[in-house]
N, C-alpha and C positions, 0 to 999 in steps of 0.2 A: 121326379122319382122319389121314393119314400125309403128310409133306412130300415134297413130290419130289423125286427120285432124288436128287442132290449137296446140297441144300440148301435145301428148300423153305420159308422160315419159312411160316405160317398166323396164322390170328386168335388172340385172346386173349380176354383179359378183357367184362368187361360194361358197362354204362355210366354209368348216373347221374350228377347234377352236382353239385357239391362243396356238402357241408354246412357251411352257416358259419359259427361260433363268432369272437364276439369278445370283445376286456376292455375294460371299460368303464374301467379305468386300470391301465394297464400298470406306471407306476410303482408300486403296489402289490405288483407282483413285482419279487424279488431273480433276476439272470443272473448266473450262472459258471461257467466250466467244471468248478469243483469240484461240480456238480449232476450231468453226466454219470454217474457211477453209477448215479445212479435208474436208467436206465433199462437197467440190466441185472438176471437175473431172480436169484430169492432173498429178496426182500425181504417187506413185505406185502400181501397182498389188493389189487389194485388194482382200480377200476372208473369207467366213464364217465361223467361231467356235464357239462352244457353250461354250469354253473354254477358256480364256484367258489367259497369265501369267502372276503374279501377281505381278510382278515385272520386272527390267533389269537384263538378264543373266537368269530370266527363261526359262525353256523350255517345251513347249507344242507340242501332237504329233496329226497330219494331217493326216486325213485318208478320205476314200470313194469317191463321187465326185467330194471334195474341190482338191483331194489327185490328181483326175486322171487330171483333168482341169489344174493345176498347172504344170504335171510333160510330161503328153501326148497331152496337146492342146496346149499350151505355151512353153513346153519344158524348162523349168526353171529349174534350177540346182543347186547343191552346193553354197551356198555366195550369191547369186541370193535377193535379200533385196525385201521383200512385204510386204503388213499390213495386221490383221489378225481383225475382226471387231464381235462382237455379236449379233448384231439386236437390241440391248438394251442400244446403246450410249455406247458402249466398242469398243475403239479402238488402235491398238498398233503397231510399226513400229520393223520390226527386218529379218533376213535371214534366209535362208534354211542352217541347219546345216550336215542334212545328208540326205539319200534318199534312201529308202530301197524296196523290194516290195511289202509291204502291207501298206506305209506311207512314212512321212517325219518326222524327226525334224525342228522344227519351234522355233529359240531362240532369243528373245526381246532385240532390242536394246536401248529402253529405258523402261521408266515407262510407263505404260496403260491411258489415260486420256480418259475421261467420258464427253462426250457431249451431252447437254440439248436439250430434242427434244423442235423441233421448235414451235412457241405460237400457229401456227396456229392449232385445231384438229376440223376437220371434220368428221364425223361418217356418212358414207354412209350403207342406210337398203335398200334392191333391190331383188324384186322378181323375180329372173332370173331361175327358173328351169326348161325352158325350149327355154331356148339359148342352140345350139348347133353349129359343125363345126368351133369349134375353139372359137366363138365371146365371151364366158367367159373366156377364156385365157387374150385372147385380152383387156376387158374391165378390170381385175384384175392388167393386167401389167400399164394399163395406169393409173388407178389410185393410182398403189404403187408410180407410176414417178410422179403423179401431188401432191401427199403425204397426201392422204387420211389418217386421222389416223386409221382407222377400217372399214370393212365391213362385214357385217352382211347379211347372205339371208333372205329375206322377206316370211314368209309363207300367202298365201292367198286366199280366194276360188275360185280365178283362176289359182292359183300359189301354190297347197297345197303340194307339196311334192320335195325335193331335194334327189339329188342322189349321195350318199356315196362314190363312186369309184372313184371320180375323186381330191379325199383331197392333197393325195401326192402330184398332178402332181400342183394342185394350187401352194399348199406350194414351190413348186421348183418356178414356174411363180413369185411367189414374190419375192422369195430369188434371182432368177435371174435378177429383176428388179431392185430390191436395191442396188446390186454391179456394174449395169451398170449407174442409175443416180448416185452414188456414196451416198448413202441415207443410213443410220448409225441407224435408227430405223425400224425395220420390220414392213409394215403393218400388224394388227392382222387381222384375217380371225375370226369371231367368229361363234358359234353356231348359228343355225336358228331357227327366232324367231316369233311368230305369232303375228297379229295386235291386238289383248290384251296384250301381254309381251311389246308391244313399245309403247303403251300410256302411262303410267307410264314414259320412257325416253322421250318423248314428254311434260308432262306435267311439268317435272325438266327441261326442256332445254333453254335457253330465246332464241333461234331462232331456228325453224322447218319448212322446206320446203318440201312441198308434191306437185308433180310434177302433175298435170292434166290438161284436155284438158278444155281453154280457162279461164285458170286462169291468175291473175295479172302479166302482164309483170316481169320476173324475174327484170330487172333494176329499175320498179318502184317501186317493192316490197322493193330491197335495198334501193333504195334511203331513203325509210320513216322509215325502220328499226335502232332499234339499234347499236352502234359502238360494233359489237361483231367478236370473232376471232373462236368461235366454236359454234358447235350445227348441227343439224338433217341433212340428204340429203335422203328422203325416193322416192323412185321409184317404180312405179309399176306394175303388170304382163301384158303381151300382153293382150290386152281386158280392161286395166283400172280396177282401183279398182272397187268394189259396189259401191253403192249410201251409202250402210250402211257402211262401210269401211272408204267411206270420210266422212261421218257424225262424226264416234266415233272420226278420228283423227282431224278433226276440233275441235270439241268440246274441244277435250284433249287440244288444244290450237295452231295446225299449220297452218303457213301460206300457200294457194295454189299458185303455179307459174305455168307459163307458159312459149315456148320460143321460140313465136311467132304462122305464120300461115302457115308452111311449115309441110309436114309429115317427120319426121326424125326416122331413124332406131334406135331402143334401143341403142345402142352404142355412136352414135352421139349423141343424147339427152345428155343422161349421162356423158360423159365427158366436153359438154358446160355448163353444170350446175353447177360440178364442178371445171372445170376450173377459171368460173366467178368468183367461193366463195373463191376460192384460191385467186384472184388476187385482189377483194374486200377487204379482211383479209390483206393481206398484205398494200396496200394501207393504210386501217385504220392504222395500225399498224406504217406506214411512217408519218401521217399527225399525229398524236398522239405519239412519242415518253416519 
């Protein structure tokens, strides 16, 4: 589908609710900024556990996907050294200990360290329930790689209903995303939510951007905005929100953008949008240390 004329943003992403991983003691991980390297790419094999070991010399067991990708896609073996990561800033360097048919042994060659998700969070809300052929895949993975902190589906009366069946395959699109930018916090996928449940988040947020046709240049919007590192990315259905829809979330307090005067397909909208806010955030964050 293509945005309208000036500026149409569309839907996005797909839905599911955040998968929860905890640590049963935090202080068994070491934090510091000298950790951030990990998670840039080059290094080893990385792959998913909801489980860490809690130390060096533990051992944790590898099963299902992680199990078959490791043993049948890569062919990794015995002594074979990978890291084993949570989606929660858990991260741990250690070998395959043994290799069985229904798993691995996986034992820590050192202590687990815990690194701080990054300042930037963007909370992207997108009424996407009716992307099909793929392009909510697609739009889910690029913004786990550009490091959306959350995305939410948008309920809306052009966009009222999402559909259930597709949670799993999301949840793999992200976990697969994350181990290929080498990205150490899962995007959360949360429940979907209607344009009364997100004024309230709109009206807590000091930046809210609602994406509509022939609103304020996204750059000039920035420019006059606050030095802020998080807040709203709202999108919405093929057809444009109502008139009443942008009335409530103006009112609640968001700004409209646009981006520019070209028709762009839901997709492309969405990821130059946030793109920019990524690279904005960061920016302030360089010129502000």
């Amino acid at each position: 589908m293509l945005i309208g004329n000036t500026t149409r943003f569309a839907h996005l992403l797909n839905r599911p609710w955040e998968k929860t991983v905890s640590f049963r003691s935090v202080r068994a991980f070491s934090s510091s900024s000298s950790d951030e390297p990990n998670q840039s790419r080059g290094g080893l094999p990385r792959f998913f556990s909801q489980v860490l070991p809690s130390s060096k010399g533990a051992v944790v067991r590898v099963e299902g996907d992680e199990f078959w990708h490791m043993t049948k896609v890569l062919r990794l073996s015995d002594n074979d050294r990978v890291e084993l990561f949570n989606g929660k800033g858990g991260l741990i360097e250690g070998s395959i200990q043994r290799i069985d048919r229904s798993g691995l042994d996986f034992v820590a060659l050192e202590d687990p360290k815990l690194v701080l998700p990054h300042y930037t969070q963007w909370h992207v809300f997108a009424a996407f329930g009716t992307l099909k052929g793929g392009r909510a895949d697609w739009l889910v993975e690029k913004c786990t790689e550009l490091g959306a902190h959350s995305v939410t589906p948008l309920l809306t009366e052009r966009s009222p209903s999402i559909s259930e069946n597709r949670v799993d395959r999301l949840q793999r699109v992200i976990l697969a995303a994350s181990k290929q930018c080498q990205r150490l916090h899962e995007m959360v996928l949360s429940p979907p939510v209607k344009i009364d449940g997100l004024l309230p988040l709109v009206t807590q947020s000091k930046l809210s951007f609602v994406a509509i046709a022939e609103g304020t240049p996204l750059v000039s919007a920035l420019t006059s905005s606050r030095k802020e590192s998080s807040g709203l990315i709202i999108v919405g259905p093929e057809g444009d929100f109502t008139e009443k829809e942008l009335n409530m979330m103006m009112e609640a307090g968001a700004t409209a953008v646009g981006l520019g005067s070209h028709r762009l397909r839901v997709e492309t909208a969405t990821i130059a949008l946030l793109a920019t806010l990524m690279l904005w955030s960061d920016s302030q964050q360089m010129s502000n240390p």
